[in-house]
C-alpha positions in Angstrom: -30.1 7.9 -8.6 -30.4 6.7 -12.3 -28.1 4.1 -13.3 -27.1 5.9 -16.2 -25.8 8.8 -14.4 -24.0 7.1 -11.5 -21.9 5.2 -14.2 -21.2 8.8 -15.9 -19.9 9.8 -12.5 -18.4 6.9 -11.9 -16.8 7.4 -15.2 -15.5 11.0 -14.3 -13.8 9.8 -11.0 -11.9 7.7 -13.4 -11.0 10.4 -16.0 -10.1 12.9 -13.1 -8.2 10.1 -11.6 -5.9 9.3 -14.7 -5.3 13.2 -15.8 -4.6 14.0 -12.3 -1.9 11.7 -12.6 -0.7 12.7 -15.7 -0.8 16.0 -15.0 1.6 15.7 -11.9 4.6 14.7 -14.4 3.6 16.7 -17.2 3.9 20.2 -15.3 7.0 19.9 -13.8 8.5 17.7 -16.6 7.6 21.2 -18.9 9.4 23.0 -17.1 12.4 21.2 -16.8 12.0 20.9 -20.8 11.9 25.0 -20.7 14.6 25.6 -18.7 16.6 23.0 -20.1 16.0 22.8 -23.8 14.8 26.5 -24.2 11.5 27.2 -26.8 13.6 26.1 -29.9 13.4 21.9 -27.8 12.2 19.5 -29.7 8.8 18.9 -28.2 7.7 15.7 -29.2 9.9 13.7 -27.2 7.3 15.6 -23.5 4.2 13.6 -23.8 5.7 10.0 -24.2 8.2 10.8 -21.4 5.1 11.4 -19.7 3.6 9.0 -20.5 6.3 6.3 -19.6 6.7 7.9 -16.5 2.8 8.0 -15.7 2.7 3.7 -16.9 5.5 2.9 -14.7 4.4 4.9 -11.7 1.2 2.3 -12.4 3.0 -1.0 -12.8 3.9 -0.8 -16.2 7.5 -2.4 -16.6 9.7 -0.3 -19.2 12.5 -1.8 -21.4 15.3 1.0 -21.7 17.3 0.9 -24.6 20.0 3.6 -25.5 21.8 4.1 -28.6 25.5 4.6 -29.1 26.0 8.3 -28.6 23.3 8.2 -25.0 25.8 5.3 -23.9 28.9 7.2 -24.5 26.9 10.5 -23.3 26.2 9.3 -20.4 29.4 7.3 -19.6 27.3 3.9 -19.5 29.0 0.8 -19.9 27.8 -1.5 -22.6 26.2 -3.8 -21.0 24.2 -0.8 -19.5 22.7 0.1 -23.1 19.8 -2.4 -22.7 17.6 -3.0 -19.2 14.3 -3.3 -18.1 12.6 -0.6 -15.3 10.2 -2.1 -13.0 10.7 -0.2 -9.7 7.6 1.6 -9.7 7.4 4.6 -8.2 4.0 3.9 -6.1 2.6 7.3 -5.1 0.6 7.6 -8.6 -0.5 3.9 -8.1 -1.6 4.7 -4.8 -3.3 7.7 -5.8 -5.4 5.5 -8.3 -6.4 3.5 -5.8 -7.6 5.6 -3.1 -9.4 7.5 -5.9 -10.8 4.7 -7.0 -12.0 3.4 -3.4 -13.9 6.5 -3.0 -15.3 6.2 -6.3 -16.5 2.7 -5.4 -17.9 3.6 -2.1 -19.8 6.6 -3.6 -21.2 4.4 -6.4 -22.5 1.9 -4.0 -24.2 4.8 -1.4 -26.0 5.9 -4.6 -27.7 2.6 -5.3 -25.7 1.0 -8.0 -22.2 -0.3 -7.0 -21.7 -2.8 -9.6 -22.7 -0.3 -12.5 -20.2 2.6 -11.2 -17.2 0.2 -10.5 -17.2 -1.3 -13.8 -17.9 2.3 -15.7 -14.8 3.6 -13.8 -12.6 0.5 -14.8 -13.8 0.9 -18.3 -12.9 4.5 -18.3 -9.6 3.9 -17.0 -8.7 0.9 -19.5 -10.0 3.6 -22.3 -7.4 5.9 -21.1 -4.7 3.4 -21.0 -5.4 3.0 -24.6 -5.3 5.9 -25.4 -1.8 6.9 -23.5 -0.3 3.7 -25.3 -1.7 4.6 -28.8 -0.2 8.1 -28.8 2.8 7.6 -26.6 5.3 5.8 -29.1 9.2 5.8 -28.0 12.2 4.0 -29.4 13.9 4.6 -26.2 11.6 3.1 -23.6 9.2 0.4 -24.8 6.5 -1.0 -23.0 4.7 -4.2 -23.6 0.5 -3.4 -25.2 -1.0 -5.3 -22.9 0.8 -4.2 -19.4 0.5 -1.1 -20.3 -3.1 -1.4 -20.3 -4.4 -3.8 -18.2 -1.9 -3.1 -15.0 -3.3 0.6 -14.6 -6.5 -0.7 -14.9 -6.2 -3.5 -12.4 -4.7 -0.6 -10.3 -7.9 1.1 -10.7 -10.4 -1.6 -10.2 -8.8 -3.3 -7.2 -9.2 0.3 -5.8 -12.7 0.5 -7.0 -14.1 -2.8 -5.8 -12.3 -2.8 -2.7 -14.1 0.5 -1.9 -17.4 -0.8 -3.3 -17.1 -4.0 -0.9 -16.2 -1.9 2.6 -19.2 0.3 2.1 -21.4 -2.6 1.0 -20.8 -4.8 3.8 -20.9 -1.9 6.3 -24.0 -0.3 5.1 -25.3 -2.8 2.4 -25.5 -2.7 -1.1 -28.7 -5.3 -2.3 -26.1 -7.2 -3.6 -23.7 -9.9 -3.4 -22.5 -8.2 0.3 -26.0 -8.1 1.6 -26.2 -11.8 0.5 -22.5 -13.0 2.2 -23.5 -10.9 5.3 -27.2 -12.3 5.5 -25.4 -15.9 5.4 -22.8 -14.8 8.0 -25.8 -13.6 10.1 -26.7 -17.3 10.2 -23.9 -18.4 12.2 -23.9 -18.4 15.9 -23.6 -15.8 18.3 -20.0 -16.4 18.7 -18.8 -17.0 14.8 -21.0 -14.5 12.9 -19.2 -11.4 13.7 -15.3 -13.2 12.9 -15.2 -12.2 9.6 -15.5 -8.6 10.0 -13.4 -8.5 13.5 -10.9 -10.6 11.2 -10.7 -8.4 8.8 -10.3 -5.6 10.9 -8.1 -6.3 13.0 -5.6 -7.3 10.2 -6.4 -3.9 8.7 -5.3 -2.2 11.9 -2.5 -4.1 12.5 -1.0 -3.8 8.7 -1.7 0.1 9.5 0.4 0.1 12.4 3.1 -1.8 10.8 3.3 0.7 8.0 2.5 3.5 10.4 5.8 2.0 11.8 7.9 2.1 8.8 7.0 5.5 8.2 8.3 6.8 11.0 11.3 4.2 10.7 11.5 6.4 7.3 11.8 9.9 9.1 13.9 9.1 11.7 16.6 7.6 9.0 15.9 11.6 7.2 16.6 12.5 10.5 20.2 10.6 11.5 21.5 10.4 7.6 20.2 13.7 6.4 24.3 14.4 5.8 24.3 11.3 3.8 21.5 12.3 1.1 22.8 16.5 0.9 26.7 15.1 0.1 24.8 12.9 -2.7 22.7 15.6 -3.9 26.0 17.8 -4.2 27.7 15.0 -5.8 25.2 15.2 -8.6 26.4 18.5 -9.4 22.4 19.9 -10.8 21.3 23.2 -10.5 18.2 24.4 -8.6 16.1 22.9 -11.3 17.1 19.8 -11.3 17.8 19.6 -7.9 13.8 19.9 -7.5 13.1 17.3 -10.0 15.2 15.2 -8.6 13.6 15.7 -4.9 10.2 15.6 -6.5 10.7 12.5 -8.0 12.2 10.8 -4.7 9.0 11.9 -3.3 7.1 9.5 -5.8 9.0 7.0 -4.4 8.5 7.8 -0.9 5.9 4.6 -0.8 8.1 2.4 -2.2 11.0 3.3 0.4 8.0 3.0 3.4 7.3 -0.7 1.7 11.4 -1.6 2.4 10.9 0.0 5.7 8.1 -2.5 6.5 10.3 -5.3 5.9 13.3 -3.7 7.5 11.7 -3.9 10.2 10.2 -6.6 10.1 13.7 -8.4 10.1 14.2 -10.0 7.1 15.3 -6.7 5.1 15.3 -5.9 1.7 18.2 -5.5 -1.2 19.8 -3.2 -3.0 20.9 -5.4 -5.7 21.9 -8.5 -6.1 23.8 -10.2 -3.3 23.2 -7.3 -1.0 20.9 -7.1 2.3 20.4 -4.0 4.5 18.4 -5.4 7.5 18.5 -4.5 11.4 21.1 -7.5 11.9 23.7 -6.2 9.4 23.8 -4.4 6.1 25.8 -5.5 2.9 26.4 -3.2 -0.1 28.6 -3.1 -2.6 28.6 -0.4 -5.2 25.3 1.3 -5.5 23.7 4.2 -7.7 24.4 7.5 -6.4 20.5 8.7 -5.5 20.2 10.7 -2.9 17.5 8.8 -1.5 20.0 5.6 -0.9 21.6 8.0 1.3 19.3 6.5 4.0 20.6 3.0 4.5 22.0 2.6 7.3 25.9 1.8 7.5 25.4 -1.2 9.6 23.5 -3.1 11.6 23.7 -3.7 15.3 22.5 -6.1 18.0 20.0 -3.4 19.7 18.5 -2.5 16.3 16.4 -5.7 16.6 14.4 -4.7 18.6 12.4 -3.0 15.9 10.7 -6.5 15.9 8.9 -5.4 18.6 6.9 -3.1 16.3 5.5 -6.0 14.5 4.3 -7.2 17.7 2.9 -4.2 19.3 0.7 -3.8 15.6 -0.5 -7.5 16.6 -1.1 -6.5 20.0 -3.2 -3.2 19.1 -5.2 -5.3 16.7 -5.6 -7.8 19.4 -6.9 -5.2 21.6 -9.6 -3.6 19.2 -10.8 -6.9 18.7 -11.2 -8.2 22.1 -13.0 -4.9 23.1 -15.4 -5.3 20.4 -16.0 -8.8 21.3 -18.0 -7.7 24.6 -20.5 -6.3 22.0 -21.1 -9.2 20.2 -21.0 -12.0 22.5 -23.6 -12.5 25.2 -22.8 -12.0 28.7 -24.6 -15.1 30.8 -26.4 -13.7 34.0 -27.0 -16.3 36.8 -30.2 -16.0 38.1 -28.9 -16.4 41.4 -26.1 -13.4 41.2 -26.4 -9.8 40.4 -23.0 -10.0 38.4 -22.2 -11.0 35.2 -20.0 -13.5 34.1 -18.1 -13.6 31.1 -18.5 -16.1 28.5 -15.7 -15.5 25.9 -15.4 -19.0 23.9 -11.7 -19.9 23.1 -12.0 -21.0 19.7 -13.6 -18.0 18.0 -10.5 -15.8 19.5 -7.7 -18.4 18.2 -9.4 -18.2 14.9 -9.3 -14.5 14.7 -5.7 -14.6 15.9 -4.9 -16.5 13.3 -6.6 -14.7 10.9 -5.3 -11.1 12.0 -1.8 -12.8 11.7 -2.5 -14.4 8.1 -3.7 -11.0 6.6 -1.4 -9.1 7.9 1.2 -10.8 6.3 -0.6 -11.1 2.8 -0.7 -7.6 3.0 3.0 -7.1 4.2 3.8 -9.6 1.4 2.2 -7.3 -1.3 3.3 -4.0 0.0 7.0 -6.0 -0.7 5.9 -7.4 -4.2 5.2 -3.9 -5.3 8.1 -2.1 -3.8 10.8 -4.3 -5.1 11.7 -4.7 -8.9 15.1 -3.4 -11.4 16.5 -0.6 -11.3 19.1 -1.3 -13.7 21.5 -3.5 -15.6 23.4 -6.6 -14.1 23.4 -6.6 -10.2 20.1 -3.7 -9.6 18.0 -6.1 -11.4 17.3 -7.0 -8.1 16.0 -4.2 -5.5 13.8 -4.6 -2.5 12.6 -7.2 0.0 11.7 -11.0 -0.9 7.0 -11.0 -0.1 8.0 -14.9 1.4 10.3 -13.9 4.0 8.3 -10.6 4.7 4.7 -12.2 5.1 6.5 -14.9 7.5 8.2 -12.3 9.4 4.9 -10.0 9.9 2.7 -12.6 10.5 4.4 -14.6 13.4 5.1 -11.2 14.8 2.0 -10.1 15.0 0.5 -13.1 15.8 2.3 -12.9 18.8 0.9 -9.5 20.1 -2.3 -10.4 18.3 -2.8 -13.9 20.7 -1.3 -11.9 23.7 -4.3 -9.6 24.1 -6.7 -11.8 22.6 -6.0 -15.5 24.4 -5.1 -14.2 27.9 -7.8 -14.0 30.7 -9.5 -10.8 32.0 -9.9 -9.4 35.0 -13.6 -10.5 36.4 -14.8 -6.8 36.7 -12.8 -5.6 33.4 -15.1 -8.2 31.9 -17.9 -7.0 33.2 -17.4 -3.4 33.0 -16.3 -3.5 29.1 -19.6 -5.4 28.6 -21.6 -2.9 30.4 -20.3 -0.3 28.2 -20.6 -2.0 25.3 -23.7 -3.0 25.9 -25.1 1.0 26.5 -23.4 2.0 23.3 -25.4 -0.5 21.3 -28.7 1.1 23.0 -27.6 4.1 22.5 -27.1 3.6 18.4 -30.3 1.8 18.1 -32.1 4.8 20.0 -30.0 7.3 17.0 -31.3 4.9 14.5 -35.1 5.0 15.3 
């Protein structure tokens, strides 16, 4: 495919991307405005609400500031009339993303990765411009160059995140095809690490957030009184009950990131000298949102044993990579017995138990950097869990599972047998590829 036409494409995916997500908030945000305001409301005051909304949903920290009559309005205390908003609601940035990796691995399948990755993040920091030119508001501000760089660096770790998975799987006569072709140099027991590394950490970050998802439902589950009696107390109507709930969903990534590293251990805050973990929770005063009607009351004893989780991520990572090991390694054959005996060297597995560990918790430590922020004034200027404490927590967790499966000694005829069949499943994908 032309080079030309892959970067229009590539372009395309980036426009679709960035009115997909402002389209999510303008149509329901129009609606409230109707109902609301009625056809004689002042219109103008839509598309930079929308706008706001759509920036901080991708990063993009707001400074609030309300005049005299809001604050009295509103029953705001002074101190309230000024704050900065930087609890992102992540589903639009994780939309971006996604959208982005499939735009990156498309770009590369066509011939020209590096040519579509940078047209999308060009498109995407053209449309940021654009949103921040025409998107002017006294009452939330936002800083030029946040607001767009940070939805661009949304979009193009996306993009060349994408663009690197498909390039090292399938190759992209590139800078992958040059890494792996040096990686291919390496010994029989070293050159297939770095993948196995990487994918085991992948699988065992998705379990862990797998885990705090469902930590999520079951809490919906056991407190759903909590979050109707706070809904009630807000005293909206049908209308804005369903904003309200639509715009909790937003945030449903940004509750799974404190779920990661509630379970985990170390917890997470809901503002400033607060902690809700397994061990014990500690709030004072917080906003009435239904959504915080999930936190748990207390802790208890038993409730740390959502640990475990951690280490059964580490331990299904430790799995899929020992089972793929029999398929890289070579099995030594005596010539004086019929059976094979394993050969599985010890320091290649220690290495990818350590690295499994180490990006797992990078990860864990991100997914906390982006779901923690202000939410407000004073003591909310602090909300969600500390990344140190997080990527400690996941990592020696699953580095325990992880070295379980992956350092103990296998059965003679497991060994053998898992070889075997790994062994007639490489045959049988080199027969598919001829």
């Amino acid at each position: 495919m032309h080079r030309i036409l892959i970067a229009l494409l590539a372009a395309f995916d980036a426009l679709v991307a960035a009115l997909v997500g402002l389209a999510v908030v303008l149509a329901p945000l129009t609606l409230l405005w109707t109902f609301t305001f009625g056809l004689t409301a002042d219109w103008a005051g839509l598309w930079p609400t929308t706008a706001r909304i759509w920036q901080l949903g991708n990063l993009v920290p707001l400074s609030l500031a309300f005049d005299e009559d809001a604050v009295v309005a509103l029953g705001l205390p002074d101190e309230a009339a000024t704050f900065t908003l930087t609890l992102a609601p992540l589903a639009f940035a994780v939309f971006a993303a996604f959208f982005a990796a499939r735009s990156g691995r498309r770009a590369v399948r066509s011939g020209a990765g590096a040519v579509g990755v940078l047209a999308g993040i060009a498109m995407t920091a053209i449309i940021a411009a654009v949103v921040l030119a025409t998107s002017g508001s006294e009452l939330a501000r936002v800083e030029a160059w946040q607001a767009v760089l940070l939805p661009t660096a949304v979009y193009a770790v996306g993009a060349v995140a994408g663009a690197w998975a498909e390039g090292w799987s399938e190759g992209d006569g590139g800078l992958a095809d040059l890494v792996h072709e040096r990686v291919d140099g390496w010994s029989s027991k070293w050159r297939e690490v770095p993948t196995l590394a990487v994918r085991g950490g992948a699988v065992a970050l998705a379990a862990v957030v797998g885990a705090a998802a469902l930590a999520v439902v079951v809490a919906v589950l056991v407190r759903a009184d909590a979050v109707v009696a706070l809904f009630e107390q807000a005293q909206v109507d049908a209308l804005g009950a369903t904003a309200l709930a639509l715009a909790q969903v937003a945030y449903l990534p940004t509750l799974i990131g404190w779920g990661v590293s509630w379970i985990a251990g170390p917890g997470f805050a809901v503002g400033a000298a607060t902690t809700v973990s397994p061990a014990g929770t500690q709030l004072g005063v917080v906003p009435g949102i239904p959504m915080l009607g999930l936190l748990p009351e207390q802790g208890s004893g038993w409730l740390l044993l959502v640990a475990l989780l951690p280490v059964a991520a580490g331990a299904l990572a430790g799995w899929h990579v020992r089972s793929a090991l029999a398929a890289e390694w070579e099995i030594e054959r005596p010539e004086d017995d019929d059976h094979p005996s394993p050969h599985e060297p010890v320091s290649p597995r220690v290495v990818l138990a350590i690295a499994i560990a180490a990006i797992a918790g990078a990860g864990a430590a991100g997914i906390a950097a982006l779901s923690s922020g202000s939410i407000g004034p004073g003591r909310l200027a602090t909300v969600g869990p500390d990344p140190g404490p997080v990527a400690l927590a996941v990592g020696l967790e699953v580095l325990v599972g992880a070295a379980i499966l992956l350092l103990s000694p296998r059965p003679h005829g497991h060994a053998a047998a898992t070889a075997d069949g790994a062994a007639a499943l490489a045959d049988g994908d080199e027969l598919a590829r001829r």
